[in-house]
C-alpha positions in Angstrom: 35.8 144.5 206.5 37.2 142.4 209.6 39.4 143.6 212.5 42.4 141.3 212.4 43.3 140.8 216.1 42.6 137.3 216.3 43.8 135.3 212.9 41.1 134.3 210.8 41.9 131.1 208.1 39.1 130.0 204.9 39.7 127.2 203.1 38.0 125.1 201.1 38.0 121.3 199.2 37.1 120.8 195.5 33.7 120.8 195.5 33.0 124.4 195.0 36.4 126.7 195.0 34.8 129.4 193.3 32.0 130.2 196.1 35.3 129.6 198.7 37.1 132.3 196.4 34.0 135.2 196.2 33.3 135.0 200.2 36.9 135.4 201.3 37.4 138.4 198.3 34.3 140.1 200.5 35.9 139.1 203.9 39.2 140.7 202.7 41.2 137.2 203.1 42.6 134.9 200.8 41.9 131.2 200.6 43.8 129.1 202.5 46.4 126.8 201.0 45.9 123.5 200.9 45.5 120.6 198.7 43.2 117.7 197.8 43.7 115.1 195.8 43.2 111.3 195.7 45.5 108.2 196.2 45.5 106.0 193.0 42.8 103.2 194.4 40.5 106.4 194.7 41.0 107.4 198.2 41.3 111.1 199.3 44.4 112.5 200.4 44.7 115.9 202.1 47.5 118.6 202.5 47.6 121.5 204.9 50.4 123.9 203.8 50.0 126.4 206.2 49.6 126.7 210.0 46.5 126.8 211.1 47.1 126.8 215.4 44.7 129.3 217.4 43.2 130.5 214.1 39.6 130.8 213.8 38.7 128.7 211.0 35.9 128.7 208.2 36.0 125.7 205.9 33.7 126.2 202.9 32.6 123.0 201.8 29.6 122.8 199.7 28.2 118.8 199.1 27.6 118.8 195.7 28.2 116.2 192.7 29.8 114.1 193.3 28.5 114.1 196.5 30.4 110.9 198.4 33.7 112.3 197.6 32.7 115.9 198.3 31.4 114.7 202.4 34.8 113.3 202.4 36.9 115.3 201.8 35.1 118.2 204.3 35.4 114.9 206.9 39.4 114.7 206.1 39.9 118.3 206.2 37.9 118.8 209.3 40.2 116.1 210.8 43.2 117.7 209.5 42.8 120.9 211.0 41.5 119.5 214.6 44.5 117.6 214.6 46.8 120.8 213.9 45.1 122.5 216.7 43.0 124.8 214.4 41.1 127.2 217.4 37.9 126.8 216.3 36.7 125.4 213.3 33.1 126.4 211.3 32.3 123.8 208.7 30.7 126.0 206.1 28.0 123.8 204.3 25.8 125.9 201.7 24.3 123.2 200.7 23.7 120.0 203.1 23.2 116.5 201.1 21.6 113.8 202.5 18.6 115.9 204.0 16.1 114.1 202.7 16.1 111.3 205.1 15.5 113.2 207.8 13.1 110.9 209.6 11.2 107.1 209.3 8.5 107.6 206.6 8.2 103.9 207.0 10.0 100.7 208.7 13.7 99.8 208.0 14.5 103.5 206.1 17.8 105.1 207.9 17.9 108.8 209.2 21.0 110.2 207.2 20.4 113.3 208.0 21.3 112.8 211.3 23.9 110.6 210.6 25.8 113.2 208.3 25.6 115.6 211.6 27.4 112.5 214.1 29.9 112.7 211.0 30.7 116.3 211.0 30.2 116.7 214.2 32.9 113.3 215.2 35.2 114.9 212.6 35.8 117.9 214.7 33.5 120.7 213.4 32.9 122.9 216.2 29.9 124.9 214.6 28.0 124.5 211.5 26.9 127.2 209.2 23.9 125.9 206.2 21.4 127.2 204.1 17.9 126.3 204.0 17.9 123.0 205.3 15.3 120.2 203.8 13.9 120.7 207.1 14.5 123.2 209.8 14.8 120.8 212.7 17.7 119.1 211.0 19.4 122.1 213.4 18.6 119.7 216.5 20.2 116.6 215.1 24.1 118.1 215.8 25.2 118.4 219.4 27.0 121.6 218.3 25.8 124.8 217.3 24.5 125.3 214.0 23.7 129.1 212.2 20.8 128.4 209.6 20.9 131.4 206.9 17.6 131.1 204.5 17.9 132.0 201.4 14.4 133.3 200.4 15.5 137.1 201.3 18.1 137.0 198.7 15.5 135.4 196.0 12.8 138.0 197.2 14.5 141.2 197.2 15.5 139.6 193.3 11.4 139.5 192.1 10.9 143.0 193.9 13.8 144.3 191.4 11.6 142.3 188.7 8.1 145.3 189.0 5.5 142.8 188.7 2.2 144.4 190.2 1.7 143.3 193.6 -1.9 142.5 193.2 -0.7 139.9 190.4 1.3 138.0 192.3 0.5 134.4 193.8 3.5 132.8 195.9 2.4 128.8 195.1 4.0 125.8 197.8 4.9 123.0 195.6 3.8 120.4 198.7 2.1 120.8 202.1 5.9 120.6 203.5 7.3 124.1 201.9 4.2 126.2 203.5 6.2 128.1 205.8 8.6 128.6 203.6 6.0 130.1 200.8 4.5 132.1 203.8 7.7 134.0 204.6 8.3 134.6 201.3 4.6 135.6 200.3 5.4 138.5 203.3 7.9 139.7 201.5 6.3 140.0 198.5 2.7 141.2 200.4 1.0 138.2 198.5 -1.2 135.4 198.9 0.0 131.7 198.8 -1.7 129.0 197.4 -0.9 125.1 198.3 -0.3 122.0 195.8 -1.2 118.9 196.9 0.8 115.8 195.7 1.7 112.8 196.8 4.8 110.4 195.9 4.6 107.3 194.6 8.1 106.6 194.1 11.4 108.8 195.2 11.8 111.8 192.7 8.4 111.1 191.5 5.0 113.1 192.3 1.8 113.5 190.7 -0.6 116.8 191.6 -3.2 115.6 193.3 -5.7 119.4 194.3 -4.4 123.1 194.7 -5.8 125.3 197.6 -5.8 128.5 196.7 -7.0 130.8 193.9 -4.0 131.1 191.1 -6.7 132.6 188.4 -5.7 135.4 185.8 -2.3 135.6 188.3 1.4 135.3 187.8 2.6 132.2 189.8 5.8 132.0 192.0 6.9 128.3 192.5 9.1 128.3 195.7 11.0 125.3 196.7 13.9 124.7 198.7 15.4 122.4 196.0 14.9 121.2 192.5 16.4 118.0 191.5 15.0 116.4 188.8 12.3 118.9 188.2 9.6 116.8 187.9 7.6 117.9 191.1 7.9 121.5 189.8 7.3 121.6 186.0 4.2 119.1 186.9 3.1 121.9 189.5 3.6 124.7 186.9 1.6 123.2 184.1 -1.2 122.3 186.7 -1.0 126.0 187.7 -1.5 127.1 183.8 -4.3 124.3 183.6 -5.9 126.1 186.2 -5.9 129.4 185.3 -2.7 131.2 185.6 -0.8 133.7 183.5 2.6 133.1 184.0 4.4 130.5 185.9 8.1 131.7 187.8 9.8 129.4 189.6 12.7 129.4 192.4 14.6 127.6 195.0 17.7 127.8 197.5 19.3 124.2 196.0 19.5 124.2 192.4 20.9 120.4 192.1 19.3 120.2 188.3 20.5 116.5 188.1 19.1 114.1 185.4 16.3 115.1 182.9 16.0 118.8 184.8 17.3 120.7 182.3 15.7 119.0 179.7 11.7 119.4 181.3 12.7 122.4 182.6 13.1 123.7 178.9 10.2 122.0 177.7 8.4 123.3 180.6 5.7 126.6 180.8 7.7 128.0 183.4 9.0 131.2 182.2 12.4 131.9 184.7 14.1 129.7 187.5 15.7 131.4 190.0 18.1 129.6 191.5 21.2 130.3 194.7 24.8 129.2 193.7 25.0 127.1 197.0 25.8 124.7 194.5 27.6 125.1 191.3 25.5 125.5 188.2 27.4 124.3 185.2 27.7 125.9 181.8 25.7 123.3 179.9 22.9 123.7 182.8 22.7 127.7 182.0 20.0 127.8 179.9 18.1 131.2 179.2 15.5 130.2 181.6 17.8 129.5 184.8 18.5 132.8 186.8 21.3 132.3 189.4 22.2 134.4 192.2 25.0 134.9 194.4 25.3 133.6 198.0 28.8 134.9 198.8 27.5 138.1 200.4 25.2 136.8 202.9 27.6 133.6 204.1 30.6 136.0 203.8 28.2 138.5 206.8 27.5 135.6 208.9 30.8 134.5 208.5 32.2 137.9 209.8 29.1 137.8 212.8 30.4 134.5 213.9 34.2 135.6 213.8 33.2 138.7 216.1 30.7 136.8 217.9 28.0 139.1 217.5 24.1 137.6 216.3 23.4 136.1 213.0 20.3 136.4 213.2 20.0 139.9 212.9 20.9 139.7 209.4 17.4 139.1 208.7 16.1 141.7 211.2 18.1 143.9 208.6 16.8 142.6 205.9 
């Protein structure tokens, strides 16, 4: 798939070896070796046991559970490889934790979303390549650049494959926040969106408050760009039955399904969650509901744009 001329290296830490594993098998590579473990008061330690000088490197570094030691060991590795005069070095993030914070929603609250991106960016990343952000502008917080890849194509082209009429189909916004995001993917669908409003009284808690829109006698399409808990979206989809419609779907890039999620989500009227594996859904977290696609094509393409230098962007021209 790549022309070899200049020497291109993945690697990857412990947080998600599999993903690392399916995007180099598309790439034509193998995974780098290296090795990370921790010191016995807990601390990480990291091994390079290869060269990396001059190579053009892509280290695939999801920030999952648990998430502290999964930031540092891409900070260590990032280090590692800037130190052994890596050529250029890509920290591959498919899923980018502490988002959330990404501005003062009142006084005395840090910004950790730009604080991860001084972090990354001190470490010695040269470029950054993520997945649907918590918030687009995120993108402006690194001084380096950064190739934003959305995931909704991937989950769209999935309820295409799925032949539920057209005409049926409501794309729903979980919050006044995701509306772009339900727009773009109501376009793919060619359907109407519909907004919930809620507000939050307490973190990982929300309460519906009105829905604009008309979701009557129609089959629902929750899109979010992460479901943690689940309590915003199952409290969305049984407002959405309350008021009117047939079936409730619902999807997002991040499925992070900490907590109760599971357990509401089973209890829940939504009939299928889709779900991306930008971060690894366990076994006991597979129930018959959850629907998870692959990633590893579309970061393995931008990885091969970035390595030829040619646009990223374009993959969604494509699309």
């Amino acid at each position: 798939m790549i022309n070899h001329g200049k020497n291109i290296k993945i690697f990857t830490g412990n947080s998600y070896p599999k993903l690392a594993n399916d995007i180099a098998d598309i790439i034509g590579v193998t995974v780098g070796e290296s090795k990370v473990s921790k010191f016995s008061n807990g601390e990480i330690s990291v091994d390079i046991n290869e060269t990396v000088r001059g190579t053009d490197l892509f280290l695939v570094q999801t920030l999952c559970e648990p998430v502290n030691d999964s930031i540092m060991e891409l900070l260590i590795m990032l280090d590692a490889f800037k130190r052994a005069s890596a050529g250029r070095v890509t920290a591959v993030i498919p899923h980018y934790a502490y988002a959330r914070q990404d501005r003062k929603a009142k006084a005395r609250q840090p910004i950790t979303a730009k604080l991860m991106a001084d972090l990354i960016h001190a470490a010695g990343a040269d470029r950054v390549l993520t997945m649907d952000l918590h918030a687009p502008q995120i993108q402006g917080f690194f001084d380096i650049p950064v190739d934003h890849l959305e995931g909704v194509p991937i989950i769209a082209k999935y309820f295409k494959g799925l032949s539920i009429p057209e005409d049926e189909i409501v794309v729903v916004s979980p919050d006044i926040g995701g509306v772009k995001r339900a727009r773009k993917f109501a376009e793919k669908l060619h359907a109407p969106i519909a907004i919930i409003d809620k507000r939050r009284p307490k973190p990982n808690v929300s309460e519906v408050m009105s829905l604009i829109g008309d979701v009557n006698g129609k089959r629902a399409i929750l899109v979010d760009d992460m479901i943690d808990t689940a309590g915003s979206i199952v409290n969305a989809a049984e407002a959405l039955i309350k008021m009117g419609s047939k079936e409730v779907y619902a999807c997002c890039t991040h499925g992070v399904l900490s907590g109760p999620a599971i357990e509401r989500l089973e209890k829940s009227p939504i009939k299928e969650v889709v779900t991306l594996n930008t971060i690894p859904v366990s076994e006991d977290k597979l129930i018959d509901k959850i629907k998870v696609l692959s990633v590893a094509p579309i970061f393995a393409e931008a990885i091969r744009r970035i390595y030829e230098d040619i646009s990223v962007s374009k993959i969604f021209h494509e699309e």
